[in-house]
The first five atom37 places (N, CA, C, CB, O) and aatype in JSON, in Angstrom:
{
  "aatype": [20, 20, 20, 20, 20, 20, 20, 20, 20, 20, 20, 20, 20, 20, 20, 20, 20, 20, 20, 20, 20, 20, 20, 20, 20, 20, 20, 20, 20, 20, 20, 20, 20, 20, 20, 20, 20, 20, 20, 20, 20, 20, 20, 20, 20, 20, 20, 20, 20, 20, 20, 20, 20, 20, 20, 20, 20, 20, 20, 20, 20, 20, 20, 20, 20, 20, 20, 20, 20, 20, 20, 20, 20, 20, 20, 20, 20, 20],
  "atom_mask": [
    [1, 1, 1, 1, 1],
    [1, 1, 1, 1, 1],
    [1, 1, 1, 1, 1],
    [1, 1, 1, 1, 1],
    [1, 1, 1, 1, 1],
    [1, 1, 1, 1, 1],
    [1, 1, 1, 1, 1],
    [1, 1, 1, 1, 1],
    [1, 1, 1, 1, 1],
    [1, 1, 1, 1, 1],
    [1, 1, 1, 1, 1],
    [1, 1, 1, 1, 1],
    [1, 1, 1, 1, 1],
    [1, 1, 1, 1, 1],
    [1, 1, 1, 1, 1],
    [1, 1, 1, 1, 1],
    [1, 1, 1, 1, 1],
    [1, 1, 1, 1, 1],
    [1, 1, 1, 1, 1],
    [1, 1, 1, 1, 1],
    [1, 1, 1, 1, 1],
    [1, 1, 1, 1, 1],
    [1, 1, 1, 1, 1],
    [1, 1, 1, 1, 1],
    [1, 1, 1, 1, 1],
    [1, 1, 1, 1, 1],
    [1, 1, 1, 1, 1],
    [1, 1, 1, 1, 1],
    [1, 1, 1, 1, 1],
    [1, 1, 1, 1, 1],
    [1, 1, 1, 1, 1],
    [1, 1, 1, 1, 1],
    [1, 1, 1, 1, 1],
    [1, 1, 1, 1, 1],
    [1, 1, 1, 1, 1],
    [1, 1, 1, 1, 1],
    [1, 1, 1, 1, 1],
    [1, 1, 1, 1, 1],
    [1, 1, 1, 1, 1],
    [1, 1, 1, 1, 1],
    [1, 1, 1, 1, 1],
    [1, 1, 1, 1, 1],
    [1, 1, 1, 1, 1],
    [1, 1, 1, 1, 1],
    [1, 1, 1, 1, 1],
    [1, 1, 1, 1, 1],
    [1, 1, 1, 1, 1],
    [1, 1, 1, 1, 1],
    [1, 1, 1, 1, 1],
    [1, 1, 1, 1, 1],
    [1, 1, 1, 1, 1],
    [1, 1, 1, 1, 1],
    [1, 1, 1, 1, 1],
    [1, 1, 1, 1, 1],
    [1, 1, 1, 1, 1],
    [1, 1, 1, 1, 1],
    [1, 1, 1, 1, 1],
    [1, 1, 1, 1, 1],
    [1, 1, 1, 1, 1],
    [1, 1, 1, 1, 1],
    [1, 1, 1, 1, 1],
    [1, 1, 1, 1, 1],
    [1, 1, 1, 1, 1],
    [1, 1, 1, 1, 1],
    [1, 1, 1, 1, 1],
    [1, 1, 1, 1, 1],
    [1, 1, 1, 1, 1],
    [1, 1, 1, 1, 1],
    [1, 1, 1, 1, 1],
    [1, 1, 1, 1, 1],
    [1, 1, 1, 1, 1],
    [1, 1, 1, 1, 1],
    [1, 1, 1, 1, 1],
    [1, 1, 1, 1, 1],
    [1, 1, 1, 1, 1],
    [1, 1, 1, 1, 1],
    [1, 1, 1, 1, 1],
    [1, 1, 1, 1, 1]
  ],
  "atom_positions": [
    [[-10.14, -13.48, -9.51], [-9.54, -12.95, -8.3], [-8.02, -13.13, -8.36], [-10.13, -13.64, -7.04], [-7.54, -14.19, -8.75]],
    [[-7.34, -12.18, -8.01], [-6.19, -12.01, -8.24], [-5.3, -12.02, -6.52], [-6.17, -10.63, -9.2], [-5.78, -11.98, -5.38]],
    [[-4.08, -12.09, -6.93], [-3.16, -12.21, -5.69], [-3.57, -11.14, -4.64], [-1.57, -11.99, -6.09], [-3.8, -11.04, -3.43]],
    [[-3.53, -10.51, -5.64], [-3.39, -8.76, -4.46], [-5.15, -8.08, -4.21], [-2.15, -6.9, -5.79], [-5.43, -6.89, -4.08]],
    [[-6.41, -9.56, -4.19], [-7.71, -9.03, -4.24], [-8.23, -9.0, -3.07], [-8.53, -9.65, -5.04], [-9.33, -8.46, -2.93]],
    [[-7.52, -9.58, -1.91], [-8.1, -9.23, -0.1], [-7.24, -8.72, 0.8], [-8.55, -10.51, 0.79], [-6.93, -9.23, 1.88]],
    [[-6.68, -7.21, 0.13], [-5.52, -6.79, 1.25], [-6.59, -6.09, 1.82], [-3.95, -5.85, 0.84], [-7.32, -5.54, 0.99]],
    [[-6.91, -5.93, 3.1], [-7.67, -5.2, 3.89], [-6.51, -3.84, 4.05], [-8.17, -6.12, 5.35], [-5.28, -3.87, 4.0]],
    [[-7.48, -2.64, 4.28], [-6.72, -1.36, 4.72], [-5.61, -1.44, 5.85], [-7.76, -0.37, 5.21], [-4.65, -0.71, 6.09]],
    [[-6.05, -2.44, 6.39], [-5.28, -2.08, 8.38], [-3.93, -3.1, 7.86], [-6.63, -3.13, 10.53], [-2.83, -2.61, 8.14]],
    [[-3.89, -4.26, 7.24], [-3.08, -4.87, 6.5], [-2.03, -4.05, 5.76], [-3.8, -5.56, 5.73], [-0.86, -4.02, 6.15]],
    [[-2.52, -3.3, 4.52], [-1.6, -2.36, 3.82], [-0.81, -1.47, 4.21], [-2.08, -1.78, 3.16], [0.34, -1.16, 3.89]],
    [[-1.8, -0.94, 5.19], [-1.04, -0.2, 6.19], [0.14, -0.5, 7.19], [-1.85, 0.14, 6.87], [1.04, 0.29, 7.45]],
    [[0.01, -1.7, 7.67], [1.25, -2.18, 7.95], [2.5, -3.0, 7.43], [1.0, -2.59, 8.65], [3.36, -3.6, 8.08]],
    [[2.32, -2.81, 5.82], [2.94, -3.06, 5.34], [3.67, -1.93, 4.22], [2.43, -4.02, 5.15], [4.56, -2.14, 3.4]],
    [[2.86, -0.58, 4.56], [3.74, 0.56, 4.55], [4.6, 0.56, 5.45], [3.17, 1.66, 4.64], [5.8, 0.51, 5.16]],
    [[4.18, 0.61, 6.72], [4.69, 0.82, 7.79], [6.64, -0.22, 7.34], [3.32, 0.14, 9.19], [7.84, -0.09, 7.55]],
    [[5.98, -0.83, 6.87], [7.38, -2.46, 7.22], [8.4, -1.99, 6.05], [6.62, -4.81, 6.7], [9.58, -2.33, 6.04]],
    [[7.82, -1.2, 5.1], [8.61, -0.93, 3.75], [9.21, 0.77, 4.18], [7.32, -1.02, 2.06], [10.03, 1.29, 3.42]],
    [[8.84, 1.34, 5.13], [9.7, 2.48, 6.05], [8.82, 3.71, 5.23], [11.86, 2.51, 5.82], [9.37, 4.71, 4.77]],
    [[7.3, 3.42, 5.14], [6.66, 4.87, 4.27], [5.75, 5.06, 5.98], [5.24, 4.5, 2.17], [5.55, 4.34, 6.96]],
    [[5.53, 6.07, 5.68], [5.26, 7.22, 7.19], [3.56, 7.79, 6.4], [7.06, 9.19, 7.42], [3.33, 8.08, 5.23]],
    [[2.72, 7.78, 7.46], [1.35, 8.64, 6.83], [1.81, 10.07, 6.53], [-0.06, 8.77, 8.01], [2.65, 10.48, 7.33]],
    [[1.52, 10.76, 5.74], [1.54, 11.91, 5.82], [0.28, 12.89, 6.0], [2.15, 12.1, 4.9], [0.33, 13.83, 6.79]],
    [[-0.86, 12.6, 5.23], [-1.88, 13.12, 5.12], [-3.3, 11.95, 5.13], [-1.62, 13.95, 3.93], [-3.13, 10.78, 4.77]],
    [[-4.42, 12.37, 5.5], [-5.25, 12.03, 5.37], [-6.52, 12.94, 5.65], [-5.04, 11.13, 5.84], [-6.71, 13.66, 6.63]],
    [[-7.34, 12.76, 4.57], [-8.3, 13.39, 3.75], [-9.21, 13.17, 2.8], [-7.9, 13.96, 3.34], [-8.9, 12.56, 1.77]],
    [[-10.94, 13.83, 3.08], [-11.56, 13.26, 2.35], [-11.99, 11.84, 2.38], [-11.08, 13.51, 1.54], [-13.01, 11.47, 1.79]],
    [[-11.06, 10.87, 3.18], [-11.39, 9.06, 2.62], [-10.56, 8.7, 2.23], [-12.33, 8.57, 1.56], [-10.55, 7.5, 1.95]],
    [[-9.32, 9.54, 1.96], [-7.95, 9.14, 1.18], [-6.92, 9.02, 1.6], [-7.59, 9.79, 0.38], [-6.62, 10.17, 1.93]],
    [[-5.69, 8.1, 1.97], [-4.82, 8.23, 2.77], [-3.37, 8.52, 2.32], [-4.93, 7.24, 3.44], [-2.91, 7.43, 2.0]],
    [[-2.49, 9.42, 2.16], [-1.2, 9.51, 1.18], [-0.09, 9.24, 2.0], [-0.94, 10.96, 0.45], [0.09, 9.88, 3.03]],
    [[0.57, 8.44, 1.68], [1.99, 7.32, 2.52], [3.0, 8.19, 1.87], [2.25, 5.19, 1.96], [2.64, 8.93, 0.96]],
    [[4.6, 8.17, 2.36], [5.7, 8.87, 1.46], [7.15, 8.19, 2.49], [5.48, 11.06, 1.42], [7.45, 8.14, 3.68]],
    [[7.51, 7.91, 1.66], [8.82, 7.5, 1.84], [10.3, 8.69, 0.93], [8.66, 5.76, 1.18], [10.3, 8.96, -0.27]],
    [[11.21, 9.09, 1.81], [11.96, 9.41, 1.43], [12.83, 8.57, -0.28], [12.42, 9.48, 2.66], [13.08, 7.39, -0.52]],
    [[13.07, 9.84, -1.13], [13.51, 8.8, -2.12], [12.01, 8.75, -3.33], [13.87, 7.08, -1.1], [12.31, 8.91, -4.51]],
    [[10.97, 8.6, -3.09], [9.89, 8.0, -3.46], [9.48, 9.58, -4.53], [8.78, 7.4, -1.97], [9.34, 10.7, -4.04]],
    [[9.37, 9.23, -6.09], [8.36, 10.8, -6.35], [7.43, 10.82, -6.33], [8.28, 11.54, -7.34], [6.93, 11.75, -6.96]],
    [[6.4, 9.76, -5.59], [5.07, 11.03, -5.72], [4.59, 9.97, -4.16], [3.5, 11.08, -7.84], [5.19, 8.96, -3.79]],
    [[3.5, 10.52, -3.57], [2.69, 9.63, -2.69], [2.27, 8.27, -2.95], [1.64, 10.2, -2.48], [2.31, 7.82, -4.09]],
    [[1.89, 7.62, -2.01], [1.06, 6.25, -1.98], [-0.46, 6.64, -1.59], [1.72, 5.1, -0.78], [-0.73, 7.16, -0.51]],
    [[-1.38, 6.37, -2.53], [-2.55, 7.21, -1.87], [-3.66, 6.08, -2.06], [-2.95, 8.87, -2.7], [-3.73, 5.39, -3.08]],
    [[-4.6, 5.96, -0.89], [-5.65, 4.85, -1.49], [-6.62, 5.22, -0.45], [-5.17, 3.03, -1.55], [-6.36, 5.86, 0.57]],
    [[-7.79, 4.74, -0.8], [-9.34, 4.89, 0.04], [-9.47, 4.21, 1.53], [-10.62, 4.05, -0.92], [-9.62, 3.0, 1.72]],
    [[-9.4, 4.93, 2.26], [-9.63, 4.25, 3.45], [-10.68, 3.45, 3.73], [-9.64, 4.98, 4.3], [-10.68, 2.42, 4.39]],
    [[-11.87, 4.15, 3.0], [-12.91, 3.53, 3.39], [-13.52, 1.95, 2.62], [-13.81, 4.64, 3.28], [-14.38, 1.08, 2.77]],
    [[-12.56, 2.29, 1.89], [-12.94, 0.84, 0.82], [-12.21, -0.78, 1.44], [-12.0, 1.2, -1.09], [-11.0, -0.88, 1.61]],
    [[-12.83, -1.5, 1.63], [-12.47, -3.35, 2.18], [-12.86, -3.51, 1.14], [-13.22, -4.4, 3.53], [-13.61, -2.78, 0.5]],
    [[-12.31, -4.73, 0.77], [-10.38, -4.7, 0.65], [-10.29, -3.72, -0.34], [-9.38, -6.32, 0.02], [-11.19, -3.4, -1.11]],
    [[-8.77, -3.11, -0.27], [-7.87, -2.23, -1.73], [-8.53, -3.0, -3.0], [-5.68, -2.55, -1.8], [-8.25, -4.13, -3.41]],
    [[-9.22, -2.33, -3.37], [-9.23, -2.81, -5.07], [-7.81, -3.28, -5.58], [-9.7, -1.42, -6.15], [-6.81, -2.63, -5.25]],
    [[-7.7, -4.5, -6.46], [-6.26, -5.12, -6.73], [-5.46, -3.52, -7.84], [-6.53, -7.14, -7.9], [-4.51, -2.88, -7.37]],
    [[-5.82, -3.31, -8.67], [-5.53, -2.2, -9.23], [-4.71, -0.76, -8.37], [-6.83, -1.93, -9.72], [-3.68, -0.19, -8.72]],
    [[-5.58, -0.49, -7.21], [-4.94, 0.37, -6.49], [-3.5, -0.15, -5.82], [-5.92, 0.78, -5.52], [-2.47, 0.51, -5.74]],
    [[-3.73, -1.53, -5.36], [-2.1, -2.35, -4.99], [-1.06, -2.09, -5.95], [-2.14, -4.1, -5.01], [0.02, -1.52, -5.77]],
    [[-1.53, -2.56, -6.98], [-0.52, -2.76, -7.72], [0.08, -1.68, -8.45], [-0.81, -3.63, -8.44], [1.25, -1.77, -8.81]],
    [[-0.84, -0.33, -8.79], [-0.34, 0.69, -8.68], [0.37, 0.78, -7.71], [-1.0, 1.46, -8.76], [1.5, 0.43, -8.04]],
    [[0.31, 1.23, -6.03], [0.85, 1.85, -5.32], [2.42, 0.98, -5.59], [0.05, 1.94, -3.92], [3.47, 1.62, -5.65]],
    [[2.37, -0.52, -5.74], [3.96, -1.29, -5.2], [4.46, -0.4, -6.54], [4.26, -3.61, -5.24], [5.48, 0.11, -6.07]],
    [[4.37, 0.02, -7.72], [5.26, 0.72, -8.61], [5.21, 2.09, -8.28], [4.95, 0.53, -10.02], [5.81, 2.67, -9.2]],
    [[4.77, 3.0, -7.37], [4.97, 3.83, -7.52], [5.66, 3.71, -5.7], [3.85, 4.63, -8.25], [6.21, 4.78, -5.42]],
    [[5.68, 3.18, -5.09], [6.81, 2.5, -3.66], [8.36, 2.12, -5.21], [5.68, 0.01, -2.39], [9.51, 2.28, -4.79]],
    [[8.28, 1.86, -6.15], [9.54, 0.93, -6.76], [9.81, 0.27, -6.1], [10.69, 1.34, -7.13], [10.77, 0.61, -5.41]],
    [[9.37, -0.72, -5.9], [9.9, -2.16, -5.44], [9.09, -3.31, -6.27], [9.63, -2.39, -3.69], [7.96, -3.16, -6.73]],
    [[9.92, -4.53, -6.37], [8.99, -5.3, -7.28], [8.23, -6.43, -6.41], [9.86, -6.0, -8.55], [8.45, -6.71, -5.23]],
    [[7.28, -7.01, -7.28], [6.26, -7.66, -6.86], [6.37, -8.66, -5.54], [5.88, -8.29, -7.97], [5.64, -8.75, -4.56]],
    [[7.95, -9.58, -6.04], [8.62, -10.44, -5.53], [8.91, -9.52, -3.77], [10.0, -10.83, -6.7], [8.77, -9.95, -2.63]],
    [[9.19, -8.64, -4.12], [9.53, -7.82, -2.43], [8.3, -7.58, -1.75], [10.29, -6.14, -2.48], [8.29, -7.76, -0.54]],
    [[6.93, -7.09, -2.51], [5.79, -7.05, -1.98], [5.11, -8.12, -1.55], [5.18, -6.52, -2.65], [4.24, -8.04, -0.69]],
    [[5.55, -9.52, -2.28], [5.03, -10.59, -1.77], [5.78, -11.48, -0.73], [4.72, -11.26, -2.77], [5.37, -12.57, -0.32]],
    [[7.14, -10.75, -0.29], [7.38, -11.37, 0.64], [7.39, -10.53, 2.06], [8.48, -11.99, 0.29], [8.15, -10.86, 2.96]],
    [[6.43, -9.34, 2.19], [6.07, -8.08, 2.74], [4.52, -9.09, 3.39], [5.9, -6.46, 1.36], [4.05, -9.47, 4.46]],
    [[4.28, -9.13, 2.22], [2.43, -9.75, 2.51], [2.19, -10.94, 3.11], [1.53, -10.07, 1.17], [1.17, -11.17, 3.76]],
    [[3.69, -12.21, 2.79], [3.79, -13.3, 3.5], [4.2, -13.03, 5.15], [4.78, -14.14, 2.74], [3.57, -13.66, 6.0]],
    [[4.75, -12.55, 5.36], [5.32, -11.93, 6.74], [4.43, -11.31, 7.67], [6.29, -10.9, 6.5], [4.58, -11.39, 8.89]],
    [[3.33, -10.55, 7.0], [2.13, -9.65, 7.54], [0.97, -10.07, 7.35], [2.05, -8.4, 7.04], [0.51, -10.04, 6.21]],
    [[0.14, -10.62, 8.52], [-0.81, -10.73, 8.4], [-1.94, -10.36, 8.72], [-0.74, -11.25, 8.43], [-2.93, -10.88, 8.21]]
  ]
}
């Protein structure tokens, strides 16, 4: 089990929210986040408890920000 293995959805989500990414779409079960600046979406399963660690850690590189900023995102939000 890894750092990033019990982010619940409602969690991540507000920690889009805190990193200034906006929902854009949702569909299918899938939810796509976008921040100005950003090239492509943040996209992950709504329906899945918790984010698979893999899908996290994808999304914080494709947000560009590093781990160290995401973990002090996740300490702050609970």
């Amino acid at each position: 089990m890894g750092k990033y293995s019990n982010i619940t959805v409602a969690r991540f989500r507000k920690i889009l929210k805190a990193l200034g990414l906006e929902q854009v779409r949702s569909k299918g079960g899938h939810e796509m986040w976008f921040k100005e600046g950003m090239l492509r979406n943040v996209v992950f399963q709504n329906h899945v408890e918790p984010i698979p660690e893999d899908i996290v850690n994808n999304n914080i590189r494709t947000i560009g920000i590093s781990k160290e900023e995401f973990d002090k995102k996740l300490d702050e939000i609970k």
